[in-house]
Every structure is written in structure tokens, then in C-alpha cells.
N, C-alpha and C positions, 0 to 999 in steps of 0.2 A: 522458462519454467517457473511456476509459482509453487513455492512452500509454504510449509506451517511449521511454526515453529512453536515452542513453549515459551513461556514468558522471559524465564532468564536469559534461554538464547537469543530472542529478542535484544534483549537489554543491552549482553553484549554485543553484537553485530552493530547493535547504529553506534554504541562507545567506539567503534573500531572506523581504521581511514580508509572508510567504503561508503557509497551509493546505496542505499535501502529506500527501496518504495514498497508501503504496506498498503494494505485494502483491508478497512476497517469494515466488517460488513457483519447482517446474522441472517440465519437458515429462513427466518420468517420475513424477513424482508424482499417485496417483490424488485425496487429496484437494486436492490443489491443480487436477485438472482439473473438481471438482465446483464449487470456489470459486470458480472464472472467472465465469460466467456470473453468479455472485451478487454480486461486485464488481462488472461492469459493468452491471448493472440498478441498483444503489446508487448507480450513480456518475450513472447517467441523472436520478435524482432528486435529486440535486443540482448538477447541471449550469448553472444558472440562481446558484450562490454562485460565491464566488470561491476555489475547490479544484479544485488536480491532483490528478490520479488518476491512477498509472502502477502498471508493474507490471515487476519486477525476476525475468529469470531467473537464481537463483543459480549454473547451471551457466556460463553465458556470463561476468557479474559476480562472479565468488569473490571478490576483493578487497574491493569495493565493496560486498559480503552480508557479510564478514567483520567489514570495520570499523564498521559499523551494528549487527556482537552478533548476528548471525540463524543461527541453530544447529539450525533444526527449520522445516519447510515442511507447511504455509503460515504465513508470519508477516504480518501486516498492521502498519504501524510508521507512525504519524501524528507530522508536527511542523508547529509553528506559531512565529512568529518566527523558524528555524531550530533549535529544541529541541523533541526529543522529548516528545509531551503523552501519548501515548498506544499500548503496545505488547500484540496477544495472537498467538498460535499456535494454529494447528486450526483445521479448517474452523466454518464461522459460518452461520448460517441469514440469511434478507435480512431475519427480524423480529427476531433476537438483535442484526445491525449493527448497523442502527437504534438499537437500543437501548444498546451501545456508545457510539455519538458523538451521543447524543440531544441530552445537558446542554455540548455542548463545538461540537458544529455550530448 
């Protein structure tokens, strides 16, 4: 399942010894409305680990998509321990994700 969360929440969750993969995206962005449904079917199959899945509008959050470096939508931006392990842009197929976070999920 994918959430939304507020900034602060944000901030602590990736501070925390957890897996967060965000989807930087906005409403007017087309492919970022092709990637929704492909982050949430990804997120169903792994829903059984111990990974949030949210997803950041950077029209709403400008601050918060700033300070994360997110310059181009759709940006998908992974950390673990609190540090970034894993950053791409542009839409993603649900067999490319996969293959993405194969060796690190």
C-alpha cells in the first residue's frame, strides 16, 4: 500500500532503521499519472516486508521535494537506515522496478 504522508512524517520515517521508497510525482504530470498505478501494484508485492511506500506531491511539498535534490517528475528516491541507497527519474515499467530493487529488496 502506498501513503501520503506530511513532511515531518516524512523526515522522521527515513531518520528511522527502515526501507522508504517515495514517488516524487504532481497531479499534472502525465507520466507520473502512468507510474501511479505501477508503484502501487509494486508496492502490493511487497507489502508482506518491512517497506513504506509513499508518495510525495511536489506541488504541495516544494520544500521537502527540494531538499531531497528532486528536479524532474517522476523521481522514485529509496533509503534505508536514513540514507539514500537508491535514486532514478522517468517512468519505470513494473518488470524494470522490479529489477531496480531486485539485489537491495
Amino acid at each position: 500500500m502506498v501513503n501520503e504522508f506530511d513532511e515531518n512524517k516524512l523526515k522522521k520515517i527515513i531518520g528511522e532503521k527502515k526501507i522508504i521508497i517515495i514517488d516524487f510525482f504532481a497531479t499534472w504530470c502525465g507520466p507520473c499519472q502512468m507510474f501511479g498505478p505501477v508503484f502501487e501494484k509494486f508496492s502490493t508485492e511487497y507489502e508482506k516486508k518491512e517497506i513504506i511506500f509513499a508518495k510525495v506531491d511536489v506541488d504541495k511539498y516544494t520544500d521537502f521535494s527540494a531538499d531531497q535534490g528532486v528536479t524532474s517528475i517522476p523521481t522514485i528516491v529509496a533509503y534505508k537506515d536514513g540514507k539514500e541507497f537508491l535514486r532514478f527519474t522517468g517512468f519505470r515499467s513494473l518488470e524494470n522496478l522490479k529489477k531496480d530493487f531486485k539485489t537491495l529488496l
